[in-house]
N, C-alpha and C positions, 0 to 999 in steps of 0.2 A: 556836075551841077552843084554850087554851094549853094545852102540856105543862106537869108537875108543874113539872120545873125552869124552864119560864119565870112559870108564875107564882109559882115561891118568890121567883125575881130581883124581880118587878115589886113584890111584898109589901115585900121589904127595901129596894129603893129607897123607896117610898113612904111605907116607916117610919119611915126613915131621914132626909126629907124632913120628914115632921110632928114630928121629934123636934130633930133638930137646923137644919130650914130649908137643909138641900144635900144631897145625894146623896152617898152613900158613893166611897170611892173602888176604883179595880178590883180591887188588893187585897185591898179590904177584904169586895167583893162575891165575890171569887175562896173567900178562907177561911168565908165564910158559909154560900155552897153548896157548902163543901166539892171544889174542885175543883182538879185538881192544876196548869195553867196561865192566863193568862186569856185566850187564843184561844177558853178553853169560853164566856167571860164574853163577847166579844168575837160570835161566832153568836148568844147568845141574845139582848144587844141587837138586834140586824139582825134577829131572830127576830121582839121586840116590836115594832120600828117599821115592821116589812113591814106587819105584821096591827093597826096604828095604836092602838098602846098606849100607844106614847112617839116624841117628837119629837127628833133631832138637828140643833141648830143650825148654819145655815153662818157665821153673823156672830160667835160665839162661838166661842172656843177649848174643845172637849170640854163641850158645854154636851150636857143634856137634860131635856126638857120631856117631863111625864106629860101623855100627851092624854085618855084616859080610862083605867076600871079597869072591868073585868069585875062583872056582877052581884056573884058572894060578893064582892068587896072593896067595894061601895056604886056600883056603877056609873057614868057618866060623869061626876059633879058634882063628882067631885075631882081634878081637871087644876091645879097646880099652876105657879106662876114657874118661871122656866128656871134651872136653876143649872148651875155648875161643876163637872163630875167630873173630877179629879186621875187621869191614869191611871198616876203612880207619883211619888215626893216629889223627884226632880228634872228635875220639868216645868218649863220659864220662865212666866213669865202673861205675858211678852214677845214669846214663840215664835210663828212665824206660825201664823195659826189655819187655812190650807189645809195645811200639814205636819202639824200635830197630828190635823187630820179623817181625813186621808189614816190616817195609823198606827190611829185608833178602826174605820175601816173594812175590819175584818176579810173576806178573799174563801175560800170553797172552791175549793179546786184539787185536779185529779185529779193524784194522784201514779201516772207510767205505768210504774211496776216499779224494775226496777235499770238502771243506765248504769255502764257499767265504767271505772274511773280506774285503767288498768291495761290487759291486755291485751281487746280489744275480745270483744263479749261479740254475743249475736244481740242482730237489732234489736227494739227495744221496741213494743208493738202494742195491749196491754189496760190497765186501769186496775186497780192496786189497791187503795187507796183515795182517800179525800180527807183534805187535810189544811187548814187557817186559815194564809193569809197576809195580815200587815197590808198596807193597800192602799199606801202607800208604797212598796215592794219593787218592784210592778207598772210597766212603763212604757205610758204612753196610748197609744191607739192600737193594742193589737195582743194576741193572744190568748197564755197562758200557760199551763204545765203545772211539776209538779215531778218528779224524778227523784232513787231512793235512790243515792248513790255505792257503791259496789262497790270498794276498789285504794285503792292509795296514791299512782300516780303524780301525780298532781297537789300532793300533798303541801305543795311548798315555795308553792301558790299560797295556800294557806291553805286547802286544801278534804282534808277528812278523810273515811279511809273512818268510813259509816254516818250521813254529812251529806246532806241533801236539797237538793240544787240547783233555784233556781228560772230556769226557761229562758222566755225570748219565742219565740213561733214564728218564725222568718225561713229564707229560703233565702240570703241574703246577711250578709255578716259583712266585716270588716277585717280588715289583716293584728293578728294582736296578739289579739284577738276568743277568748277561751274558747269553743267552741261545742260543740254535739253532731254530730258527723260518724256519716254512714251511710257504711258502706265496703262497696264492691258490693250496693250495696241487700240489704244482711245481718246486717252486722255495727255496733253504735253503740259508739261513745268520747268520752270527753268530754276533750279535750285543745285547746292553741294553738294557731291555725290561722296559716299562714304560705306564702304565694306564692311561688313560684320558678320563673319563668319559666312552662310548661308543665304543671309537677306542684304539688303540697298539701303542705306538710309538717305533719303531728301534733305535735307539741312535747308532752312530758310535761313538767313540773315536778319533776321527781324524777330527778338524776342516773346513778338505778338501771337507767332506761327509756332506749332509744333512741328517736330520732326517726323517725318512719315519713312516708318520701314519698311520694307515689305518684301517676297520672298524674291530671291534675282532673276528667278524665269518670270516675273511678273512687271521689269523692269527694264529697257531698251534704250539705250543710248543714242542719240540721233544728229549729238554737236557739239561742240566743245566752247566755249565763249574765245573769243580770241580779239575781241573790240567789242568799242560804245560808241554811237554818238547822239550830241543830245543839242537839241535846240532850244534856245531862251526865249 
């Protein structure tokens, strides 16, 4: 059973296919169904190829292949060539095609509340929503969450308050390492982490903030920064 909005997508692809012989581009699929980014476009793909509607190619760069269509659209006899979908007009057809799969493969990630870029705020524990990150962002191997900024201090790293930070889970980090620090299993900050001898220092970005040291059993590593994203 597809939802309305996957199968208007499957409709306009396959329309779009019989009409001009390619697949529309994300775009063009985004303004069609009316949607305000294409992370909505990017789920509902993943959506149809879970439930084997359409096929993503690994040997292609952004290729997709109709595998079949649902009764109301004539059912499985019109699986179509694999074409090209453009996921915006300055793609290369040069670009390697595991970088481009990587960006089409849109992931859910729980965003766990607010993290403060500023002064440390309690520690985060529930989830408030999900948000669509392209899988490129992501690093192999290791589980991910995202976090709303709160504060400014981080500022000069280039992370703004009301930006969504995307964290690797690790309890280890480098000196240098943007991380999420728990401070007395309480408090979360997202700041530079930096060794000194015995103690941690917190490093804010933001000349406004002082650095906070403090001794390293009092200090718990929880993520590593590894993305942003930010909406205008």
């Amino acid at each position: 059973m597809l939802t309305k909005k996957q199968l208007d997508l499957l409709q306009f692809i396959h329309s779009r296919v019989q009409h001009d012989g390619v697949p529309p581009s994300f775009d063009e699929m985004k303004e069609a169904l009316d949607l305000r980014s294409k992370s909505g476009i990017h789920r509902l793909i993943t959506a149809l190829e879970e439930r084997g509607f359409i096929r993503r190619l690994a040997h292609r760069a952004r290729a997709i292949e109709i595998v079949k269509l649902p009764d109301s659209m004539g059912g499985d006899s019109a699986a179509v060539r694999p074409k090209v979908v453009e996921d915006d007009n300055t793609a290369s057809p040069e670009a390697p095609a595991s970088s481009l799969l990587n960006d089409l493969h849109a992931l859910e990630l729980p965003v766990m509340g607010r993290i403060a870029a500023g002064v440390p705020i309690e520690a985060i524990s529930e989830v408030s929503h999900n948000i669509a990150v392209p899988g490129s962002m992501l690093s192999s191997g290791g589980e991910h969450y995202a976090l709303e900024v709160r504060g400014d201090s981080m500022i000069n790293a280039g992370i703004n308050d009301g930006d969504v930070v995307i964290i690797r889970e690790t309890r280890t980090a480098n000196d240098g390492d943007i991380v999420v620090a728990l401070v007395e299993d309480q408090e979360a900050t997202l700041k530079t982490l930096r060794r000194k001898g015995s103690s941690i220092a917190l490093e804010a970005a933001n000349p406004a903030y002082k650095t906070r040291t403090l001794p390293s059993d009092m200090v718990k590593v929880q993520g590593r920064l590894v993305g942003l994203i930010r909406s205008y």
